[in-house]
C-alpha positions as YAML, in Angstrom:
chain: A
units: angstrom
residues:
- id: 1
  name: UNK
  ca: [0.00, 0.00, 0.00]
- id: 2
  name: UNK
  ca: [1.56, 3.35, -0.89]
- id: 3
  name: UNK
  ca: [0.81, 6.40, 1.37]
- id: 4
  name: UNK
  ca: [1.62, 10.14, 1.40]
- id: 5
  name: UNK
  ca: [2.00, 11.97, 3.44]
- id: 6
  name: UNK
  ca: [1.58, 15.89, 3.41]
- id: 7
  name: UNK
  ca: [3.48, 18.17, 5.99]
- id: 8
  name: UNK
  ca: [4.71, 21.41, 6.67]
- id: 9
  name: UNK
  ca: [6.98, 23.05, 8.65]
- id: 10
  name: UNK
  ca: [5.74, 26.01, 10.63]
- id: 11
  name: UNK
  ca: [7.09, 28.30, 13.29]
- id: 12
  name: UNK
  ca: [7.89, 27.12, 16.60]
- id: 13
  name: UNK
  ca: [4.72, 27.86, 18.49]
- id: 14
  name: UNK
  ca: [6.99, 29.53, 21.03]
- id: 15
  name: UNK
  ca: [8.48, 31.98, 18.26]
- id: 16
  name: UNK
  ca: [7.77, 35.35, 18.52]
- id: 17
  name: UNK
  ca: [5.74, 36.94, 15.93]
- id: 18
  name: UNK
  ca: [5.52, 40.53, 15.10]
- id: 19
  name: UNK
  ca: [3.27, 42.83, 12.43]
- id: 20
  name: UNK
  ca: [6.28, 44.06, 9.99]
- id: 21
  name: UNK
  ca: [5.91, 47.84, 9.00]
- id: 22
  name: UNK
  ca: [3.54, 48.64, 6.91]
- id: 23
  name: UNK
  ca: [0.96, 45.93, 8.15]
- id: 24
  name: UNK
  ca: [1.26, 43.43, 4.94]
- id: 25
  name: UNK
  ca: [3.89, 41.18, 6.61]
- id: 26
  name: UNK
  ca: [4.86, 39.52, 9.90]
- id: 27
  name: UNK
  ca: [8.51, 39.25, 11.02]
- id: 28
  name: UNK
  ca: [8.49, 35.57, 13.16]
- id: 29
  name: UNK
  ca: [11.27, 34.12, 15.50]
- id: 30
  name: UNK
  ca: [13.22, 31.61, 13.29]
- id: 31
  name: UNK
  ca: [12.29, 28.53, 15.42]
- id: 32
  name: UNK
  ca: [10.35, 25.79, 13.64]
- id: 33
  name: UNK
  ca: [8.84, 22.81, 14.10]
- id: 34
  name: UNK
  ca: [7.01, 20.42, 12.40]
- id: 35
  name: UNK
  ca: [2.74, 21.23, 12.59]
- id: 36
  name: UNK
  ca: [1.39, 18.98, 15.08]
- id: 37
  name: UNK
  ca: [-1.46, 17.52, 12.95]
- id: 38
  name: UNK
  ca: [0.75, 16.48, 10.57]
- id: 39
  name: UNK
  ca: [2.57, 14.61, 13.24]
- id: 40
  name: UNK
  ca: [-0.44, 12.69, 13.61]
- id: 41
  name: UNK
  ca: [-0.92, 11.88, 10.06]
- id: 42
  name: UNK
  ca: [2.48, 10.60, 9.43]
- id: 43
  name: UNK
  ca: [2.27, 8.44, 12.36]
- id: 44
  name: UNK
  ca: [-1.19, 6.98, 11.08]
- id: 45
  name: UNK
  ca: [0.86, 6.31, 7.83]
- id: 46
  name: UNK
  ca: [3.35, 4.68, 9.61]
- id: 47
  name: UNK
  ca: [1.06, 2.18, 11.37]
- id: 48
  name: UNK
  ca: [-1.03, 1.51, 8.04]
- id: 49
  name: UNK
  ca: [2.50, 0.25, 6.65]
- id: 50
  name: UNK
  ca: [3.28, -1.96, 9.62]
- id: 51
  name: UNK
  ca: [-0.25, -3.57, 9.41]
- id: 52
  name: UNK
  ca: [-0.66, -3.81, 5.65]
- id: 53
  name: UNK
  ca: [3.12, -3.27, 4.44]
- id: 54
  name: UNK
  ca: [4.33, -0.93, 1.89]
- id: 55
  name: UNK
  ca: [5.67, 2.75, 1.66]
- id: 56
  name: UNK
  ca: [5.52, 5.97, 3.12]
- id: 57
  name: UNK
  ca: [6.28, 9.15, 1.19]
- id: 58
  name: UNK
  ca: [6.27, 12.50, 2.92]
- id: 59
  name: UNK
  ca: [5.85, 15.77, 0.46]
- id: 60
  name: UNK
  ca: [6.49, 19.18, 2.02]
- id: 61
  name: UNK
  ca: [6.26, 22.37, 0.13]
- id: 62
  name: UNK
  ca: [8.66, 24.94, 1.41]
- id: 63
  name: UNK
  ca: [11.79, 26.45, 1.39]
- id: 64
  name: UNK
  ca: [14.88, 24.67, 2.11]
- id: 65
  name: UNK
  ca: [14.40, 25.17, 6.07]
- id: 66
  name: UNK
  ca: [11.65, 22.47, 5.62]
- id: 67
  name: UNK
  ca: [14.48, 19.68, 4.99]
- id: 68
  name: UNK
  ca: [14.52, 19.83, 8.92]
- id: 69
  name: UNK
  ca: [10.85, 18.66, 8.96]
- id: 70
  name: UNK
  ca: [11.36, 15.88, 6.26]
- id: 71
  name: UNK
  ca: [14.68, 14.64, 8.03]
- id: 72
  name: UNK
  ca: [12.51, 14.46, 11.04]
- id: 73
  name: UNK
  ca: [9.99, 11.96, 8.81]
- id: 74
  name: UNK
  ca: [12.58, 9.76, 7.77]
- id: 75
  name: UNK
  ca: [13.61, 9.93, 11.09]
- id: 76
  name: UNK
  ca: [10.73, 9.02, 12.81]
- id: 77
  name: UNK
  ca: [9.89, 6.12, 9.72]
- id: 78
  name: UNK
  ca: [9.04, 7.25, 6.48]
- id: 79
  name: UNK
  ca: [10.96, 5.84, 3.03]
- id: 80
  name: UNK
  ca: [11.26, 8.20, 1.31]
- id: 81
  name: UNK
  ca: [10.50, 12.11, 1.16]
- id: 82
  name: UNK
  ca: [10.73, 15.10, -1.22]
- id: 83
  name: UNK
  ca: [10.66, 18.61, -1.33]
- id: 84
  name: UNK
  ca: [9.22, 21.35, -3.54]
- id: 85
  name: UNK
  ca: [10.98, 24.17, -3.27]
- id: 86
  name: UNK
  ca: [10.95, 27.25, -5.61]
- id: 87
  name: UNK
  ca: [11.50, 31.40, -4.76]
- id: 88
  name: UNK
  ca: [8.51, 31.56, -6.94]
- id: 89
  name: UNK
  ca: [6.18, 29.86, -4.59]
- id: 90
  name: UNK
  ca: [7.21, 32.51, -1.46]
- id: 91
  name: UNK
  ca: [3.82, 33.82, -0.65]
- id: 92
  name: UNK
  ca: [1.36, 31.51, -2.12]
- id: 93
  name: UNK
  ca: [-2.25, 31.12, -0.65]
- id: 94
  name: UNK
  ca: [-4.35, 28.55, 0.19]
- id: 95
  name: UNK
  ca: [-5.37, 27.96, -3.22]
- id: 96
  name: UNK
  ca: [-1.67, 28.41, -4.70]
- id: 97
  name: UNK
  ca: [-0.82, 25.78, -2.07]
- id: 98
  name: UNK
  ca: [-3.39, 23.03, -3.37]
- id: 99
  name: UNK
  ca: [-2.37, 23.67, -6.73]
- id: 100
  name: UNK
  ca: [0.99, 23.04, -6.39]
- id: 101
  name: UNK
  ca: [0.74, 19.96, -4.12]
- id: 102
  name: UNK
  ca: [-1.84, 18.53, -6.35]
- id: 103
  name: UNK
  ca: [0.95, 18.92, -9.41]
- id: 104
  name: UNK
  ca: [2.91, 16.96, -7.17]
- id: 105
  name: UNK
  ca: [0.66, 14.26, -6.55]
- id: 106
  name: UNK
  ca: [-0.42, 13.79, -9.62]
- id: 107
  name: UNK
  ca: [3.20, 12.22, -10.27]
- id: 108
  name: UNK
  ca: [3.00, 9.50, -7.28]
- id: 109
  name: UNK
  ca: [0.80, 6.28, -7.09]
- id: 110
  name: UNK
  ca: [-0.94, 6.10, -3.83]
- id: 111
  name: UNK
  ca: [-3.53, 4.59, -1.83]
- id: 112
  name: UNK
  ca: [-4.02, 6.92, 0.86]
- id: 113
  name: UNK
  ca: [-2.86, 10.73, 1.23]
- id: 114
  name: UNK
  ca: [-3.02, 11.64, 4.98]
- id: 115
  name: UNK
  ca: [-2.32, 15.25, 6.36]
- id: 116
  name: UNK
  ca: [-2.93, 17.11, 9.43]
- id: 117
  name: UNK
  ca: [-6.62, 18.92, 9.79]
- id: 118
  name: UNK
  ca: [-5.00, 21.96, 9.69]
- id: 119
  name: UNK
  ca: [-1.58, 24.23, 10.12]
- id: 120
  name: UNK
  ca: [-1.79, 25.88, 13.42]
- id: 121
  name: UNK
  ca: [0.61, 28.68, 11.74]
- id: 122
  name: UNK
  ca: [-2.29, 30.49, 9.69]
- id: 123
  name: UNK
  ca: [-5.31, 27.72, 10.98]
- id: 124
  name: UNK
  ca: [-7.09, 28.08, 7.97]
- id: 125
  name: UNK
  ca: [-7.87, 24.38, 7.37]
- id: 126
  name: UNK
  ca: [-8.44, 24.39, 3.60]
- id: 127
  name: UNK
  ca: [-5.49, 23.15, 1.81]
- id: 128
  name: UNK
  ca: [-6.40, 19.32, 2.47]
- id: 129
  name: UNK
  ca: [-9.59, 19.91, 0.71]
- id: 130
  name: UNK
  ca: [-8.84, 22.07, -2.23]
- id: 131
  name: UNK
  ca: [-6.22, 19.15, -3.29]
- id: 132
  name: UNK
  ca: [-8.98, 16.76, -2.92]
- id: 133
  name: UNK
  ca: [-10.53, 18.74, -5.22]
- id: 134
  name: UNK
  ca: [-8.12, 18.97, -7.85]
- id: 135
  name: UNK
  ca: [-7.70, 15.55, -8.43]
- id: 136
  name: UNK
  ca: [-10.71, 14.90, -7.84]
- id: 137
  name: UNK
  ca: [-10.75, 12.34, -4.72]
- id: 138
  name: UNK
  ca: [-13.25, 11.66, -1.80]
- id: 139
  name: UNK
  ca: [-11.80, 13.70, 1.39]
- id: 140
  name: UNK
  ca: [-12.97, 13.02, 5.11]
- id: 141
  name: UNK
  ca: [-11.55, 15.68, 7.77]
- id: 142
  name: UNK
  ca: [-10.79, 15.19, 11.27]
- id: 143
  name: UNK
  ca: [-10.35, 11.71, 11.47]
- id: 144
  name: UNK
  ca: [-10.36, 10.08, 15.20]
- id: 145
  name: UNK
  ca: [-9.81, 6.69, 14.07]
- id: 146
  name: UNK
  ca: [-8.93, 4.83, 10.92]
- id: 147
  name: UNK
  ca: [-9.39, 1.22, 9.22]
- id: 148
  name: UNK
  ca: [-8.55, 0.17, 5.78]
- id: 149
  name: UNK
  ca: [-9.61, -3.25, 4.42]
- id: 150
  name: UNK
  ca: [-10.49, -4.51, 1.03]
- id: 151
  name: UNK
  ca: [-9.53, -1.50, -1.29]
- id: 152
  name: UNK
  ca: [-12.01, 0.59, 1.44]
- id: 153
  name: UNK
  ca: [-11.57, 2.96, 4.78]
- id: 154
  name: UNK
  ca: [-14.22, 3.12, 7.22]
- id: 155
  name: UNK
  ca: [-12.90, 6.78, 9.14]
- id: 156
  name: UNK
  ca: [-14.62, 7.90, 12.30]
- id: 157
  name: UNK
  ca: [-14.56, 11.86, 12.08]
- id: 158
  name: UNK
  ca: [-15.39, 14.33, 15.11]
- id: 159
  name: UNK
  ca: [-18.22, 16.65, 15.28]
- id: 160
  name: UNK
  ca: [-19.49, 18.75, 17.68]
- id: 161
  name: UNK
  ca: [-21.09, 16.66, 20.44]
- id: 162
  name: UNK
  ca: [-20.81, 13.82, 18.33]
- id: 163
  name: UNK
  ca: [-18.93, 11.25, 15.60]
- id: 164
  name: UNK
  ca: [-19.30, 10.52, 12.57]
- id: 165
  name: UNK
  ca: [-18.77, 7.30, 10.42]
- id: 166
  name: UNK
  ca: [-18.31, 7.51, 6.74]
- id: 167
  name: UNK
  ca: [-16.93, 4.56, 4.35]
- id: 168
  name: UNK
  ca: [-15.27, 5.33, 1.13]
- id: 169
  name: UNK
  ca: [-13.84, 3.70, -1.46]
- id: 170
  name: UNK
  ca: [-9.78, 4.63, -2.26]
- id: 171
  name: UNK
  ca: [-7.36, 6.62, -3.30]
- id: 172
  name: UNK
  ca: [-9.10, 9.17, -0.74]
- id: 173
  name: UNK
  ca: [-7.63, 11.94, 1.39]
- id: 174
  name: UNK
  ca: [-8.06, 12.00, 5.34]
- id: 175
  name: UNK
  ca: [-7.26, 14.80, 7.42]
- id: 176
  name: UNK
  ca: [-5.83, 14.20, 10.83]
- id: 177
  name: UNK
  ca: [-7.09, 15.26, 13.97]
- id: 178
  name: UNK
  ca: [-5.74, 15.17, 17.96]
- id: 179
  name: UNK
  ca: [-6.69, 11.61, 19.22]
- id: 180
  name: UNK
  ca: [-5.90, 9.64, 15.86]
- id: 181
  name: UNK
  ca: [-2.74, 8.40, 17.37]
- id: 182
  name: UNK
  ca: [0.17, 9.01, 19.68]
- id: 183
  name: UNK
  ca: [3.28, 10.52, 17.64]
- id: 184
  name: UNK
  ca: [6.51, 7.99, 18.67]
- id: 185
  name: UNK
  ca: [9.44, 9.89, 19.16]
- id: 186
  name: UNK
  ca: [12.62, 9.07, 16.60]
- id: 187
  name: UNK
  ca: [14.97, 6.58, 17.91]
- id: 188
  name: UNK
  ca: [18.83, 7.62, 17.48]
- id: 189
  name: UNK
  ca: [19.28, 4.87, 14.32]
- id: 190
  name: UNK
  ca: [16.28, 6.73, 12.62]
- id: 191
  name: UNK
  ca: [18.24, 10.24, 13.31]
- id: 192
  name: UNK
  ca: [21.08, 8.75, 11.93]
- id: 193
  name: UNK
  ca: [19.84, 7.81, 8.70]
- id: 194
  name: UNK
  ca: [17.57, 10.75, 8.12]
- id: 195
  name: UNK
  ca: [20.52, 12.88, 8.43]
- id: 196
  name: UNK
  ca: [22.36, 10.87, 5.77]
- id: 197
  name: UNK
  ca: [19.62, 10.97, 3.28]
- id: 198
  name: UNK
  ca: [19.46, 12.99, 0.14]
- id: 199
  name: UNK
  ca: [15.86, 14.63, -0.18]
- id: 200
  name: UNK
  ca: [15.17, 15.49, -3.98]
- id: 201
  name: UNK
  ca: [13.41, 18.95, -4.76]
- id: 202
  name: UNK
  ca: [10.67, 19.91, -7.19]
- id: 203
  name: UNK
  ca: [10.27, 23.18, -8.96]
- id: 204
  name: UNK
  ca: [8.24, 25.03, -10.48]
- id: 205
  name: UNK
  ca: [8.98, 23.98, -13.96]
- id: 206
  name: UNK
  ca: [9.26, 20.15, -12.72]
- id: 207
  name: UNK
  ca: [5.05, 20.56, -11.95]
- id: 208
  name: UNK
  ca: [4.79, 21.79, -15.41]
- id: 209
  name: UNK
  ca: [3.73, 25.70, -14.06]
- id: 210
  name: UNK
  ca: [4.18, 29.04, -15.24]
- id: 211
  name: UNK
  ca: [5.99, 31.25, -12.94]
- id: 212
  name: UNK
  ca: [2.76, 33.75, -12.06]
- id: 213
  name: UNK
  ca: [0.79, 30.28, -11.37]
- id: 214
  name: UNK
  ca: [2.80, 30.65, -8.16]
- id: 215
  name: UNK
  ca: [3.12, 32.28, -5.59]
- id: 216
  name: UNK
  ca: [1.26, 35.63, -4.65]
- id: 217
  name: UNK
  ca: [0.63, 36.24, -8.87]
- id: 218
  name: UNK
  ca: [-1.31, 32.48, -8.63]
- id: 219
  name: UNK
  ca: [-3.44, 33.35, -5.39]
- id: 220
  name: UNK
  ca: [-7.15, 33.97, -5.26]
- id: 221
  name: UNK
  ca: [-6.67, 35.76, -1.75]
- id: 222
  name: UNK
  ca: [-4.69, 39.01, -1.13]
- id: 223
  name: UNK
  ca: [-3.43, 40.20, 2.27]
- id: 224
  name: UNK
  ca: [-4.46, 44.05, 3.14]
- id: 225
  name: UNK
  ca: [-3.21, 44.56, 6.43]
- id: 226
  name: UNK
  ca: [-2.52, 42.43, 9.78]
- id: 227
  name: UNK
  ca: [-3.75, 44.19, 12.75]
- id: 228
  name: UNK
  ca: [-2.65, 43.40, 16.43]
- id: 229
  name: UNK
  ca: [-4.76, 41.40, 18.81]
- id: 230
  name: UNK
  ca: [-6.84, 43.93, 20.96]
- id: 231
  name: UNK
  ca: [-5.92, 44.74, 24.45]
- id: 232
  name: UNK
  ca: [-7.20, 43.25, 27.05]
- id: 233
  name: UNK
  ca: [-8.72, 45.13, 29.52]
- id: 234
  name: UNK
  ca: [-6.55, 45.38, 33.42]
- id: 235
  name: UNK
  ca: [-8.12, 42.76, 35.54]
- id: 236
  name: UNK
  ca: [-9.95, 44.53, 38.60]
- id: 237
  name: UNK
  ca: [-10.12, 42.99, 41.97]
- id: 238
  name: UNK
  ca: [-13.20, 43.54, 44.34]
- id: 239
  name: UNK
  ca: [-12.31, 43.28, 47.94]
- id: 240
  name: UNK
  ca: [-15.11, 42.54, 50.68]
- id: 241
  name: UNK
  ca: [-17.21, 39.99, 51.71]
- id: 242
  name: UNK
  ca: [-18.76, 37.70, 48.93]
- id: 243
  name: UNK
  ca: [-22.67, 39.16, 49.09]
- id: 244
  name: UNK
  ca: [-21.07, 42.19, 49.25]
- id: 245
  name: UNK
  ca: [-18.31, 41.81, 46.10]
- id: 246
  name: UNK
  ca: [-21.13, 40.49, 44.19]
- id: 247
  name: UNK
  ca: [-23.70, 43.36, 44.46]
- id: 248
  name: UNK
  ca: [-20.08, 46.09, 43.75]
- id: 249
  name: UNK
  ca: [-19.15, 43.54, 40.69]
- id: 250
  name: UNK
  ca: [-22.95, 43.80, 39.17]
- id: 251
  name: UNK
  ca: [-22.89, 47.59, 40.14]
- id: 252
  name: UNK
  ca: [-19.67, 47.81, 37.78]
- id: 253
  name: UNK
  ca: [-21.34, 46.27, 34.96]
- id: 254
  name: UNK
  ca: [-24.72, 48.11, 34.91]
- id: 255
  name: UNK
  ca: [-23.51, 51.39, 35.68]
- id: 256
  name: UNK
  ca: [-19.84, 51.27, 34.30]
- id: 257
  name: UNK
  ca: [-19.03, 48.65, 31.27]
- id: 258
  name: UNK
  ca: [-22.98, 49.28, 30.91]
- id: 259
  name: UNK
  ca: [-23.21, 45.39, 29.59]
- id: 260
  name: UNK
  ca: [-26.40, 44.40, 31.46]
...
């Protein structure tokens, strides 16, 4: 069974981000790590191999920072990796993204293309689905628990207050959520090896694009201006006895903040 695996690598969620000058850009902390759904995905991969055999690719599209994210793969079990990396696709949206990736896809045989429900960098959630899309594949998100038998997947997805169970028939695309699995950690022979292998690189040209099909010339979305989170407002303390606090505290918001 072949399986792909889609990742990205994504600032540390530690890093500190600020709004550049002039609003249309951030300047972030260069600390990375890999996005946490994704770690689930690969490690779903991972145990689909072990119980049905085959191989694992992992595809990241990036710049050459994210060859510390596909090392990290290899490390932790995948065959084989790649990388598309091109100047041209700096900037790209959601869209851009999906088209690209798809281009990419569309050169592997697969089974099975797992990915995280979303990147916690920009938590837009979309990418996943716009590649199902474009090659035109059944897509289930948020996926708690996974079985494959017989060509099929039965997925058990999360919704609010309850699950859902949906069969379909593959190639297909599932999107990884928290609970799937439990991420192993990368023993020291894995490290080894993933820091000896050579990760290939795609460009634009390789996916058979035009250079303004990339990047911020390719995107459907345009960014006008980041503004900073609102302030919150100083925390007041109200001293006294509790009967007494409580009739100050609704006093404050009737007659002050003027909420109730």
């Amino acid at each position: 069974m072949d399986i792909l695996v889609l990742i990205k690598q994504v600032p540390d969620p530690e890093a500190l981000v600020e709004i550049a000058a002039g609003g249309k850009s951030l300047n972030i902390e260069p600390k990375f790590a890999t996005n946490l759904f994704d770690e689930y995905a690969l490690e779903e991969a991972l145990k689909i191999r072990e119980k049905h055999g085959g191989k694992v690719k992992v595809i990241s599209l990036g710049s050459a920072k994210a060859i510390e994210a596909l090392r990290t793969a290899i490390a932790m079990g995948a065959d084989e990796a790649v990388l598309i990396e091109d100047e041209s696709f700096a900037g790209s949206d959601g869209y851009n993204t999906s088209l690209v990736l798809s281009r990419a896809l569309e050169k592997e045989t697969f089974d099975i293309i797992l990915c995280g429900r979303q990147a916690i960098d920009a938590d837009r959630g979309e990418v996943p689905q716009m590649v199902a899309q474009f090659l035109g594949l059944p897509h289930v998100g948020v996926v708690v628990k996974l079985d494959i038998a017989d060509g099929k997947a039965v997925a058990e997805s999360t919704l609010e207050g309850a699950r859902e169970v949906i069969e379909v028939a593959l190639p297909a695309i599932f999107t990884a959520q928290k609970g799937l699995n439990e991420p192993r950690i990368p023993l020291i022979t894995g490290v080894m090896k993933a820091m000896k292998v050579q990760i290939p690189k795609l460009t634009v040209e390789d996916l058979g694009l035009a250079k303004d099909m990339a990047g911020p010339d390719g995107s459907k979305t345009k960014i006008l201006q980041y503004l900073p989170q609102k302030k919150r407002p100083a925390v007041q303390f109200i001293a006294g006895e509790p009967q007494e606090a409580a009739i100050e505290a609704v006093r404050i918001l009737a007659d002050v903040e003027r909420v109730i």
